[in-house]
ZALUMDO-533171 format. One record per residue (C-alpha): residue number from 1; residue in one letter; x, y, z. Coordinates in steps of 0.001 Angstrom, whole numbers, plus 500000, padded with zeros to 6 digits. Example, Ala and Ser with C-alpha at 12.3 -4.5 7.8 and 13.67 -1.06 7.14 Angstrom:
[r 1,A,[512300,495500,507800]],
[r 2,S,[513670,498940,507140]],
This chain:
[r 1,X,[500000,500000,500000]],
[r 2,X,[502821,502428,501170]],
[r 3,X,[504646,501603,497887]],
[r 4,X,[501520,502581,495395]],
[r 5,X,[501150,505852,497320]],
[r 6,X,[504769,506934,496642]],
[r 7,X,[504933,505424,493171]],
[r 8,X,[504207,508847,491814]],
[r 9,X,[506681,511002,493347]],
[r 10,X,[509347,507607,492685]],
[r 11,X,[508073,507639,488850]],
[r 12,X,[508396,511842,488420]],
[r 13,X,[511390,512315,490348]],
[r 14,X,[513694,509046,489952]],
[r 15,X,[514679,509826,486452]],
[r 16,X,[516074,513299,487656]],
[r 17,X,[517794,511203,490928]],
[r 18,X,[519196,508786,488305]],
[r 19,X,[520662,511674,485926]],
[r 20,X,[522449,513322,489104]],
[r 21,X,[523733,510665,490513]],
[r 22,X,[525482,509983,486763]],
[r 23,X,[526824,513425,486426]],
[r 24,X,[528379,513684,490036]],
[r 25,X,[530003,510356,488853]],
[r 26,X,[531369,511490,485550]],
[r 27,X,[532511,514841,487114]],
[r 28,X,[533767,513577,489958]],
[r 29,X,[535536,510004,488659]],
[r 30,X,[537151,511698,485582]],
[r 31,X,[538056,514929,487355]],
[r 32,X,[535848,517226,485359]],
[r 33,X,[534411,518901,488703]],
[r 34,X,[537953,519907,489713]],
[r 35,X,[539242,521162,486322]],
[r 36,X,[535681,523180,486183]],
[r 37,X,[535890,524717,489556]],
[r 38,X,[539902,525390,488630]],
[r 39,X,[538694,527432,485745]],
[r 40,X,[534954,528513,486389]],
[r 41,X,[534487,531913,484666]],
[r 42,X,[535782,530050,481906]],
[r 43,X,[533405,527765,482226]],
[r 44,X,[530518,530649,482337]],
[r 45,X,[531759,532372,479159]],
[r 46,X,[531380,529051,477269]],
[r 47,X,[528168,528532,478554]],
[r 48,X,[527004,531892,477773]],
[r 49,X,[528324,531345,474383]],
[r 50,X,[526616,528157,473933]],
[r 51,X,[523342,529640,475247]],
[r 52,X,[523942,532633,472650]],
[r 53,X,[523839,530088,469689]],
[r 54,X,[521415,528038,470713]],
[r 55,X,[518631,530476,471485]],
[r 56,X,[519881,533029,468686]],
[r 57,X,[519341,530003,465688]],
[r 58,X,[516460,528629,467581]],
[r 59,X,[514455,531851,467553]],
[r 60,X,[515667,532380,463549]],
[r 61,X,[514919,528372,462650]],
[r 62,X,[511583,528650,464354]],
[r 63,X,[510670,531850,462691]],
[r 64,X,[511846,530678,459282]],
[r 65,X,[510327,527008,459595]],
[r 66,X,[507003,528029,460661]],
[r 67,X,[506852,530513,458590]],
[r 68,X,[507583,528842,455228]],
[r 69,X,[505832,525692,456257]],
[r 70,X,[502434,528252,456624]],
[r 71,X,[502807,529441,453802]],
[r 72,X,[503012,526349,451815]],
[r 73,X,[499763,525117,452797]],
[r 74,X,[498276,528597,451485]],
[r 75,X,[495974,529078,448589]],
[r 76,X,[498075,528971,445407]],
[r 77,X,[501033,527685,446893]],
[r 78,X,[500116,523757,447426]],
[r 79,X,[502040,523078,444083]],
[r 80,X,[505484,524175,445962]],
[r 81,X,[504822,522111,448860]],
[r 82,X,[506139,518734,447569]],
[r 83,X,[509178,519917,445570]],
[r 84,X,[510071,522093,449091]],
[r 85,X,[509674,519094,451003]],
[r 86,X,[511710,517366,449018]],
[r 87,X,[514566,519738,449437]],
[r 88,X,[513510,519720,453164]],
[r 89,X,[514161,515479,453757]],
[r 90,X,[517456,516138,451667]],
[r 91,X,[518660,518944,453005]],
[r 92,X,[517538,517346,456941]],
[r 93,X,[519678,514282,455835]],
[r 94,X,[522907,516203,456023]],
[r 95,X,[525320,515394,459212]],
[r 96,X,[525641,518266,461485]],
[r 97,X,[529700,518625,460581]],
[r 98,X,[528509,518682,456887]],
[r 99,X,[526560,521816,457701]],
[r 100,X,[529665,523285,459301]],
[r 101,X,[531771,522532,457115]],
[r 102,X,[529256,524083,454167]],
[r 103,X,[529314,526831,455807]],
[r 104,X,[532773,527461,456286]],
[r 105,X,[533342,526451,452251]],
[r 106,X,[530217,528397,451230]],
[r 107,X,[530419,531205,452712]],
[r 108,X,[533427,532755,451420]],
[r 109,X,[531924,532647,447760]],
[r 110,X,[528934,535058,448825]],
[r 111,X,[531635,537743,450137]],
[r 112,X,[531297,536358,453657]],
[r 113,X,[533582,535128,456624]],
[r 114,X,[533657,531751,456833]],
[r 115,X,[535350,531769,460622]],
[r 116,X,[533527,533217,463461]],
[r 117,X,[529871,533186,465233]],
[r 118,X,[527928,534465,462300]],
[r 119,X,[528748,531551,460192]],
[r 120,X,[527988,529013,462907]],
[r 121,X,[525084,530402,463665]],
[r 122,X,[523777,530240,459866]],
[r 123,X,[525495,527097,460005]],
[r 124,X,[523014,525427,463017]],
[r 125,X,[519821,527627,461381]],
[r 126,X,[519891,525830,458445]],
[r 127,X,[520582,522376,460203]],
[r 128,X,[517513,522959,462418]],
[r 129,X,[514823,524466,460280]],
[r 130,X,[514168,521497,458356]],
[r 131,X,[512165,519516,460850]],
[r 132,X,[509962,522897,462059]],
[r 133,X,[509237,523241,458350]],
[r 134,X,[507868,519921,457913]],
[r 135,X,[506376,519240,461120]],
[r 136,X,[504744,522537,460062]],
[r 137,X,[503661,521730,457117]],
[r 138,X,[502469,518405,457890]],
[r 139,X,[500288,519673,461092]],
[r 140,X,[498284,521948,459397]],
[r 141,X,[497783,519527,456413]],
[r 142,X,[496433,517237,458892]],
[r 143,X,[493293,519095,460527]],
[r 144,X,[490465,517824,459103]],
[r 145,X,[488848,519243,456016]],
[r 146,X,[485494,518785,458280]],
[r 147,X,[486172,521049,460720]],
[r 148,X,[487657,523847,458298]],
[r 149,X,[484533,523403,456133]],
[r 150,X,[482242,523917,458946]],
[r 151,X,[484293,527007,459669]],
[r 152,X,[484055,528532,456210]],
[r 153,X,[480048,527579,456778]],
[r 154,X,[480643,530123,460022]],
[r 155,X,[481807,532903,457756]],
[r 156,X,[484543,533030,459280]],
[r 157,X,[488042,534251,456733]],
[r 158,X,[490899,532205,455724]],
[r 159,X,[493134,534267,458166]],
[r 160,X,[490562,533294,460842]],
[r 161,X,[490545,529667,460241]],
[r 162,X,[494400,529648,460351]],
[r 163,X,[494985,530821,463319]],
[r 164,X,[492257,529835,465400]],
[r 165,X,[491852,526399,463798]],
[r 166,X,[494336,525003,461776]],
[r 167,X,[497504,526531,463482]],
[r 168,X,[496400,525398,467509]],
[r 169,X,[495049,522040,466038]],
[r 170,X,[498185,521963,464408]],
[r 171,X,[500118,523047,467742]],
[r 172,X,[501388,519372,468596]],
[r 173,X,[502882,518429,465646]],
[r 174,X,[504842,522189,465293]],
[r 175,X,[505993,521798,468868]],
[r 176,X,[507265,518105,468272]],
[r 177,X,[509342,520148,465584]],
[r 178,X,[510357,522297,467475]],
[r 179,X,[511957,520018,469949]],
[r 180,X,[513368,518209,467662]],
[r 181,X,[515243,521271,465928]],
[r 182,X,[516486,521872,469587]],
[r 183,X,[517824,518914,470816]],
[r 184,X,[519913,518795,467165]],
[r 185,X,[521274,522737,467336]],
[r 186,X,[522200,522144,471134]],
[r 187,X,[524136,518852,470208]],
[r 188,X,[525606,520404,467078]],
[r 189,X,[526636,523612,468802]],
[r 190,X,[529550,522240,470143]],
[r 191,X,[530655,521588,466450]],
[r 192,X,[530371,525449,466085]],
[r 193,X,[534388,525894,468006]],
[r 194,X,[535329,524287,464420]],
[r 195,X,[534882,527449,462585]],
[r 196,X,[535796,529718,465836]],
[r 197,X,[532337,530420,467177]],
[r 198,X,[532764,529547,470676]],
[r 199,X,[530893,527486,473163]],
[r 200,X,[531248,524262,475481]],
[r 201,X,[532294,522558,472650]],
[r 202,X,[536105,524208,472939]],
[r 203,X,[536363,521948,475707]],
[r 204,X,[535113,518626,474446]],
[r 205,X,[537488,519146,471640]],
[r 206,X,[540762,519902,473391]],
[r 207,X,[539998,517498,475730]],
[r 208,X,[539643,514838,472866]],
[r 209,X,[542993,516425,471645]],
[r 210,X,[544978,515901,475003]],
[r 211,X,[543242,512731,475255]],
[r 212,X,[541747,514281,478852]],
[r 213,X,[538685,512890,479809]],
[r 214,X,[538563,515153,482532]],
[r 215,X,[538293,518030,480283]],
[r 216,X,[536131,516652,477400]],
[r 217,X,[533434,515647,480222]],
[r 218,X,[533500,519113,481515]],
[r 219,X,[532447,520163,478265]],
[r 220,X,[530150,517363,476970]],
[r 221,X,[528100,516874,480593]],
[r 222,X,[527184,520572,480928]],
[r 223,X,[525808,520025,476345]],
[r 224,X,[523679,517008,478214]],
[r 225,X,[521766,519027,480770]],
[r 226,X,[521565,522062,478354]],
[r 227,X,[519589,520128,476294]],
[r 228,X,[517413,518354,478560]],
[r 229,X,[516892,522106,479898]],
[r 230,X,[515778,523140,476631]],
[r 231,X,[513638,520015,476348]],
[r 232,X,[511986,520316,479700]],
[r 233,X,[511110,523949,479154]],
[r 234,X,[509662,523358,475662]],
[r 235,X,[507302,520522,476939]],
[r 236,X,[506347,522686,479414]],
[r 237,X,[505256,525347,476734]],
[r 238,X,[503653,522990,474811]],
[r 239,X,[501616,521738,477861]],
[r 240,X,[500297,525738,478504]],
[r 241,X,[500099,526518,474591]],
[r 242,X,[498022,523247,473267]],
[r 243,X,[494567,523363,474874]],
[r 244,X,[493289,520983,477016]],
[r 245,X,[490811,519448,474764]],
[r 246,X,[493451,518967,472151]],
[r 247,X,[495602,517333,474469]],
[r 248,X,[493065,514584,475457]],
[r 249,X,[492467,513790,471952]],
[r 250,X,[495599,513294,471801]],
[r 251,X,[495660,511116,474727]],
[r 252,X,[492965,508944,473602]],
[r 253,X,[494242,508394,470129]],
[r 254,X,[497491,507194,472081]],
């Protein structure tokens, strides 16, 4: 009986007890907690930097993706959609140190620097906007034809019907995009030190170079818990933004 009534708080909180108790063991059995305390406003600069890319793309990817994935579902420009997608599943297929290393290459040719934070952060847009785009696109393409029917039976205008039924019926599906785009820019950022933008990731690559595990986990740990930040915020969003009765169709369908 005493077990069932704390199987809750066990089931919510032992994942976080689990991930702790692995971290203070990494840190503290490869020496990454003393070489981080030994050079801590180090350590915040890099984090700030990482933080700076991550939220800077982010913001620009989700902007972009949702954007274009709208606007593909729009009157007139349904004929785009496919040949866009297709581009999209290419273009998503790409591993992260290809983007980089397109973007250092590329760059140059358009007049641009290919070293530096501007390039990595064009460099992690691009890698992340593909999934918002077609999570996009596919939510809205989803809601019923029904229910938008019965709303053009309302009188109510295309602009109307997209955002108050097609984009929040649509609001799962975007969001799962979104998270997805995350979780890859936070664990590409660290690629970003390649072409001299910064972050955690000059860490996990001179540690790798001195063969210092110490160092590299000082780098790569703090990458881990950004993104399961990032991810723990977002589903927290997601719960406030989707309403409630969209949410338990979603449960029952599950």
């Amino acid at each position: 009986m005493q077990i069932r009534v704390f199987y809750p708080f066990i089931k919510k909180f032992a994942p976080f007890v689990a991930t702790a108790i692995i971290i203070l063991f990494l840190y503290k059995y490869y020496g990454a907690l003393e070489y981080t305390i030994k050079n801590l406003s180090e350590f915040f600069r890099l984090t700030y930097e990482h933080f700076f890319l991550v939220i800077v793309s982010m913001a620009a990817a989700v902007s972009i993706g949702v954007g274009l994935g709208t606007i593909m579902t729009r009157k007139g420009f349904e004929r785009f959609g496919s040949a866009i997608m297709a581009i999209v599943n290419v273009w998503q297929s790409i591993p992260s140190l290809g983007v980089i290393a397109l973007a250092y290459g590329f760059l140059p040719l358009l007049g641009l620097s290919g070293i530096g934070v501007v390039p990595a952060l064009i460099a992690l847009f691009f890698h992340a906007v593909a999934p918002i785009v077609r999570n996009t696109y596919a939510g809205i393409q989803g809601v019923s034809a029904d229910v938008i029917e019965a709303a053009t039976g309302m009188g109510m205008t295309p602009n109307q019907i997209l955002f108050r039924i097609e984009i929040p019926n649509a609001l799962p599906v975007i969001m799962g995009g979104i998270r997805t785009a995350t979780a890859i820019i936070v664990g590409s950022a660290p690629l970003a030190f390649l072409i001299g933008g910064g972050g955690l990731g000059f860490w996990i690559f001179t540690g790798i170079a001195l063969m210092d595990m110490g160092i590299m986990m000082a780098g790569a740990v703090p990458v881990a818990l950004i993104a399961m930040l990032f991810d723990y915020l977002l589903a927290r969003l997601e719960k406030i933004a989707v309403s409630e009765g969209i949410q338990a169709e979603e449960y029952q369908e599950v």
